[in-house]
MARMI-275237 format. One record per atom (N, C-alpha, C): x, y, z; residue number from 1. Coordinates in Angstrom, 2 decimals. Layout:
<pts>
[pt [X; Y; Z]; NUM],
...
</pts>
This chain:
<pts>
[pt [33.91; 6.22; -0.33]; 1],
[pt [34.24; 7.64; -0.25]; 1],
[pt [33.02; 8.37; 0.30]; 1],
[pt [33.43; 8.79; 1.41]; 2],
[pt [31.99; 9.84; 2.08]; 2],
[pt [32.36; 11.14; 1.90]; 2],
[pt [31.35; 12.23; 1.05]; 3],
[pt [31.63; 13.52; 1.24]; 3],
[pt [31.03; 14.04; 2.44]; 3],
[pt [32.04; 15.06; 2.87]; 4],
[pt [32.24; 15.57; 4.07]; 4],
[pt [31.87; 17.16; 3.40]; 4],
[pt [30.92; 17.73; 3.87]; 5],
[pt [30.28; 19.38; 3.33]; 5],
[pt [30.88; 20.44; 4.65]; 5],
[pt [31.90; 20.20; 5.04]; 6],
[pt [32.63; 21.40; 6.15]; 6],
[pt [32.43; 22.84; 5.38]; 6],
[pt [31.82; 23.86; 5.07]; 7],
[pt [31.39; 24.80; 5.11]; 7],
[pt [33.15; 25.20; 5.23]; 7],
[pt [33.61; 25.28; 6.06]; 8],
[pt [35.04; 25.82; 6.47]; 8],
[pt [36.23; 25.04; 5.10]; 8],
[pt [36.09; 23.92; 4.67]; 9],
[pt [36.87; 23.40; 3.82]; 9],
[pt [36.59; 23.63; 2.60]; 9],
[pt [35.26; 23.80; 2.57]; 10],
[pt [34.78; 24.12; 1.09]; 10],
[pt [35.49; 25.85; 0.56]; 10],
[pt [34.91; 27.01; 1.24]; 11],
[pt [35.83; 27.88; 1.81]; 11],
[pt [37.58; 28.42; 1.49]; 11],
[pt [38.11; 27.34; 1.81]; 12],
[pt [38.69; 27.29; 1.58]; 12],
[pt [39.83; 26.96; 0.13]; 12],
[pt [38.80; 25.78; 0.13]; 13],
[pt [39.22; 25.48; -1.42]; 13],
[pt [39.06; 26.42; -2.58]; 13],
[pt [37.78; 27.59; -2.38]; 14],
[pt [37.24; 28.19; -3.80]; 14],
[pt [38.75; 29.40; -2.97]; 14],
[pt [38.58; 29.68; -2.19]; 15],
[pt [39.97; 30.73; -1.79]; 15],
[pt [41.35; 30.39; -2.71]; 15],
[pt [41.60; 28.80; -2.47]; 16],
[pt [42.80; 28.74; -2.98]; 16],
[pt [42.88; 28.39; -4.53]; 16],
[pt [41.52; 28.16; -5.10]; 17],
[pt [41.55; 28.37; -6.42]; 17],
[pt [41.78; 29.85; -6.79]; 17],
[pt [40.92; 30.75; -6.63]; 18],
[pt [41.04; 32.11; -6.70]; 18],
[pt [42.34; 32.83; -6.70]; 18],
[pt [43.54; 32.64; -5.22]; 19],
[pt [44.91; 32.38; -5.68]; 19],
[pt [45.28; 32.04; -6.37]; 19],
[pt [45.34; 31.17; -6.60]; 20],
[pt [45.73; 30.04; -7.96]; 20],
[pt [45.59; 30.91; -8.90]; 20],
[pt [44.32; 31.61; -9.42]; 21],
[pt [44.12; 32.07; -10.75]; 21],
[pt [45.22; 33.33; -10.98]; 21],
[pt [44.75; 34.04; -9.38]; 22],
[pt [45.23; 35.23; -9.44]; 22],
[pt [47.21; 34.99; -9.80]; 22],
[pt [47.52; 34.15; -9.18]; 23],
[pt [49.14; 33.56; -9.59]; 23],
[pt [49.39; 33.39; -10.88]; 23],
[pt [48.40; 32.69; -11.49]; 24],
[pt [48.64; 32.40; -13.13]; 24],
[pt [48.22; 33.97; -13.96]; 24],
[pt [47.59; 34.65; -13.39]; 25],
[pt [47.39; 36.16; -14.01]; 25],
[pt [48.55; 36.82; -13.62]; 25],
[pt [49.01; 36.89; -12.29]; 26],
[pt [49.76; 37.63; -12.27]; 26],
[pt [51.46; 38.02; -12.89]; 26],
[pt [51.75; 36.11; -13.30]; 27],
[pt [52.63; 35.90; -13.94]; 27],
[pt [52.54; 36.40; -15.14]; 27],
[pt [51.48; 36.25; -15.96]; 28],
[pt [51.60; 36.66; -17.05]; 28],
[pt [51.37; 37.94; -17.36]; 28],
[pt [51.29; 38.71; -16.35]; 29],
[pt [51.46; 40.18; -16.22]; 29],
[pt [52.52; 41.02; -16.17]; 29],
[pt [52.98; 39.77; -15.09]; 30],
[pt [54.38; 40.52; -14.33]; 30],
[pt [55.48; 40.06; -14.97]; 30],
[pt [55.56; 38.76; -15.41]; 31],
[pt [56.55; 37.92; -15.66]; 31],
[pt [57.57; 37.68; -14.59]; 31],
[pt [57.05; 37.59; -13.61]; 32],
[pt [58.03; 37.22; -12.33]; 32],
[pt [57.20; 35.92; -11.86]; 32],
[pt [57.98; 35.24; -11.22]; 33],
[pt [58.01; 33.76; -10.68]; 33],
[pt [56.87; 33.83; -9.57]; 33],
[pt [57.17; 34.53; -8.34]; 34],
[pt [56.70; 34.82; -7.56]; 34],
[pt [55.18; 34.52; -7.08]; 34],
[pt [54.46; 35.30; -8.25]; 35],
[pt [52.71; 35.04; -7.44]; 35],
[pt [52.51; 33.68; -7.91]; 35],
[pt [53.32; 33.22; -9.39]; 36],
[pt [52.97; 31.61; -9.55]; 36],
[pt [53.68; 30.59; -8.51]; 36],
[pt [54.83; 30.95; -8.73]; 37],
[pt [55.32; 30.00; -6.91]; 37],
[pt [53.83; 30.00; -5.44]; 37],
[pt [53.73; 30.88; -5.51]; 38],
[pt [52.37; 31.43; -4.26]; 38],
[pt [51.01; 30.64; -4.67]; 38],
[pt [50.57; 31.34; -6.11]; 39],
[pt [49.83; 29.96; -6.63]; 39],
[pt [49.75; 28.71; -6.79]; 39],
[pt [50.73; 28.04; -6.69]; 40],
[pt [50.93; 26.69; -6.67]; 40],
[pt [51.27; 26.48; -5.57]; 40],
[pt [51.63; 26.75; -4.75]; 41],
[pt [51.65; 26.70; -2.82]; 41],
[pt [49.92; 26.32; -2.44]; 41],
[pt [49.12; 27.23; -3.29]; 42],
[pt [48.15; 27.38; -2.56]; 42],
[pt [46.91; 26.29; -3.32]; 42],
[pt [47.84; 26.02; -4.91]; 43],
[pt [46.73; 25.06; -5.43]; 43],
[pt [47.25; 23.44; -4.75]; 43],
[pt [48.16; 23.36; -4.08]; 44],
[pt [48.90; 22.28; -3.21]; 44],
[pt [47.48; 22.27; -1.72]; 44],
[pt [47.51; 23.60; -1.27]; 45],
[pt [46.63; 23.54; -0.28]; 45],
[pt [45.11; 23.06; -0.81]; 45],
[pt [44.45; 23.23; -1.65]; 46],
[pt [43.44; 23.14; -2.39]; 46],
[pt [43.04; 22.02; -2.65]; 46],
[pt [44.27; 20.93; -3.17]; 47],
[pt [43.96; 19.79; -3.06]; 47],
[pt [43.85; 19.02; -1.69]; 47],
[pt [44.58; 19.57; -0.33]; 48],
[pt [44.49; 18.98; 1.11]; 48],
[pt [42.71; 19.01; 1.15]; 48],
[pt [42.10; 20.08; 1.09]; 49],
[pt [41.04; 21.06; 0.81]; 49],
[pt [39.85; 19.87; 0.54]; 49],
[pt [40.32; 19.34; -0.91]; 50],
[pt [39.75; 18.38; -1.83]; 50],
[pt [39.64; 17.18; -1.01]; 50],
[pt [40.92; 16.98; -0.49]; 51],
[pt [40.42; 15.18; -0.09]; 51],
[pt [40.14; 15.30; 0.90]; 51],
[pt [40.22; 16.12; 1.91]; 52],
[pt [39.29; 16.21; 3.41]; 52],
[pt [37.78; 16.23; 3.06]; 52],
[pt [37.45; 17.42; 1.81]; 53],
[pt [35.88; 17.67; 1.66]; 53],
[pt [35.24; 16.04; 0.87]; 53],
[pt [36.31; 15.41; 0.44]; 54],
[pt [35.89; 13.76; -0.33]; 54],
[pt [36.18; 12.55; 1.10]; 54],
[pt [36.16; 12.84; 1.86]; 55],
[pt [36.24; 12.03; 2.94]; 55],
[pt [37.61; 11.02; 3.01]; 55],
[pt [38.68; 11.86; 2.05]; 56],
[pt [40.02; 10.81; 2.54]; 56],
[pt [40.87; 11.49; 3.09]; 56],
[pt [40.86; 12.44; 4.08]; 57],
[pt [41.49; 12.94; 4.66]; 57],
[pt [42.34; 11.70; 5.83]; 57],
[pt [41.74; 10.47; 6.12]; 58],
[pt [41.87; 9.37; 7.29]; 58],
[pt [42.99; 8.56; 6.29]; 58],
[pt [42.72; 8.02; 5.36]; 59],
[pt [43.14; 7.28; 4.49]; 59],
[pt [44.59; 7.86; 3.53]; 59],
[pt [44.49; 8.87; 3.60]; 60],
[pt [45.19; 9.96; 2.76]; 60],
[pt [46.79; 10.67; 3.82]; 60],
[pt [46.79; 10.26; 5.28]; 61],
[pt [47.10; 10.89; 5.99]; 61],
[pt [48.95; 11.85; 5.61]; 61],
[pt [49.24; 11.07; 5.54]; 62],
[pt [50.61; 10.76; 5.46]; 62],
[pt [50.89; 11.57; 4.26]; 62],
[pt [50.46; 11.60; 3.16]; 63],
[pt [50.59; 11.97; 1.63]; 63],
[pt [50.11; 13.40; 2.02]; 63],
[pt [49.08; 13.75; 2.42]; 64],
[pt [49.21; 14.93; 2.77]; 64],
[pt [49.54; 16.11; 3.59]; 64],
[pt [50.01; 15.23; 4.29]; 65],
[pt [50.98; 15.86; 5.21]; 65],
[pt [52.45; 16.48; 4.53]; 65],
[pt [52.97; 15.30; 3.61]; 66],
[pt [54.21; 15.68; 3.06]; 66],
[pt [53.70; 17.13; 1.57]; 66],
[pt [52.14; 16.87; 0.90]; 67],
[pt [51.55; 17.83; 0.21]; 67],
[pt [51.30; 19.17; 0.99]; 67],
[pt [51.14; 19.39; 1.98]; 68],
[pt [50.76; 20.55; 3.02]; 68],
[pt [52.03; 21.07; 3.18]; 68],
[pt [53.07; 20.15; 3.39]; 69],
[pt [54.19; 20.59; 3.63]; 69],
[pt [55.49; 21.12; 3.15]; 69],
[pt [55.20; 20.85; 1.88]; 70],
[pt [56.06; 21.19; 0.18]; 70],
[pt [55.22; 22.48; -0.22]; 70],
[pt [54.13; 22.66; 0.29]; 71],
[pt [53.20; 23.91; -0.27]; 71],
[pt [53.94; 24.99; 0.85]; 71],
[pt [54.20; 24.42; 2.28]; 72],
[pt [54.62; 25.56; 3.40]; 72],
[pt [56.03; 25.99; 2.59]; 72],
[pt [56.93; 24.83; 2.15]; 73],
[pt [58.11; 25.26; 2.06]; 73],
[pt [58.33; 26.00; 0.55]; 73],
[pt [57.06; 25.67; -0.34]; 74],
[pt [57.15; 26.91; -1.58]; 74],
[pt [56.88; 28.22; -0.99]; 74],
[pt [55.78; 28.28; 0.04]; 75],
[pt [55.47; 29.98; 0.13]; 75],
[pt [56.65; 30.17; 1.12]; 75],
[pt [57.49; 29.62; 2.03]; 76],
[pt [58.45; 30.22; 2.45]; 76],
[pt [59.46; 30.39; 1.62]; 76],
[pt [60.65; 29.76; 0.61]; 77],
[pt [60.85; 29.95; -0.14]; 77],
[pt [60.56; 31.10; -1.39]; 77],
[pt [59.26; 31.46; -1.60]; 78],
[pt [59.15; 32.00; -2.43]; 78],
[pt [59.59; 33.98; -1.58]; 78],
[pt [58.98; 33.87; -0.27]; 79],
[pt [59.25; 34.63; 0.33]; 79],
[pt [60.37; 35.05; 0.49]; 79],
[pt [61.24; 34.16; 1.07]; 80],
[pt [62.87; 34.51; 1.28]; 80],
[pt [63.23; 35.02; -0.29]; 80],
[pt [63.38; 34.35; -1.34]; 81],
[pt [63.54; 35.21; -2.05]; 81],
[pt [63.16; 36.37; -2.76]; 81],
[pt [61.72; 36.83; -2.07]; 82],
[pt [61.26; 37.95; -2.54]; 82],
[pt [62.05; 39.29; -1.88]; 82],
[pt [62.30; 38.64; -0.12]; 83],
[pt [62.89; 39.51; 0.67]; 83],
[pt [64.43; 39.96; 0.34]; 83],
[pt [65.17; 38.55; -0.12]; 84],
[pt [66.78; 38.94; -0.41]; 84],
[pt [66.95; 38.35; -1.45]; 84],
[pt [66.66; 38.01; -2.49]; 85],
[pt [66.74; 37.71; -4.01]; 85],
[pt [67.06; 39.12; -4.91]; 85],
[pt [67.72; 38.81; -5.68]; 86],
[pt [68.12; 40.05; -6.38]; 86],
[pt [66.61; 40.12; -7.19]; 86],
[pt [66.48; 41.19; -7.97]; 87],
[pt [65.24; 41.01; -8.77]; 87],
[pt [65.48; 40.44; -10.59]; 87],
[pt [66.60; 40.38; -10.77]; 88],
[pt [66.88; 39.93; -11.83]; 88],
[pt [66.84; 38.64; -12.05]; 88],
[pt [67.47; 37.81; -10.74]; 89],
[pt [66.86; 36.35; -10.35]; 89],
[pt [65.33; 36.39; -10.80]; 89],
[pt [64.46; 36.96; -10.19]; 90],
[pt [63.56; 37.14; -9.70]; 90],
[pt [62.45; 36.72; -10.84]; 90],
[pt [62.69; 36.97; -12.48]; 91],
[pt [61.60; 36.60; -13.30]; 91],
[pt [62.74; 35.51; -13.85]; 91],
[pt [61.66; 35.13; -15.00]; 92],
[pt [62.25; 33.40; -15.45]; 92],
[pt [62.25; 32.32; -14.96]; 92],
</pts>
């Protein structure tokens, strides 16, 4: 395992923790689904984040591709239903 110090990935990762937190606060604020769906989109990205900055981004390829890609389809998802979801759906 070679760590890889990309300045740009590292960056990134404390970003999508920070989301992350802010999702788990905001749920328990709001009690709507929403910023935690967004948070977990983004703690999905966080880990891509993780194994690029641990040098298995080569080794890893495939797995995170389908992880990058379940994170795109939570924040779209979470979106569409923010846009046309009733709001009663909307917490729980």
């Amino acid at each position: 395992m070679n760590i890889v110090w990309d300045p740009i990935y590292v960056l990134n990762l404390i970003l999508c923790i920070i989301i992350l937190a802010f999702g788990a606060v905001g749920y328990r604020r709001s009690r709507s689904v929403f910023p935690l769906y967004i948070g977990i989109a983004f703690a999905l990205f966080g880990l891509s984040h993780l194994a690029t900055l641990l040098g298995l981004k080569d080794s890893l390829e495939v797995p995170l591709i389908v992880v990058r890609t379940l994170a795109y389809l939570i924040v779209l998802f979470t979106v569409y239903k923010a846009a046309f979801g009733s709001k009663a759906r909307a917490s729980g």
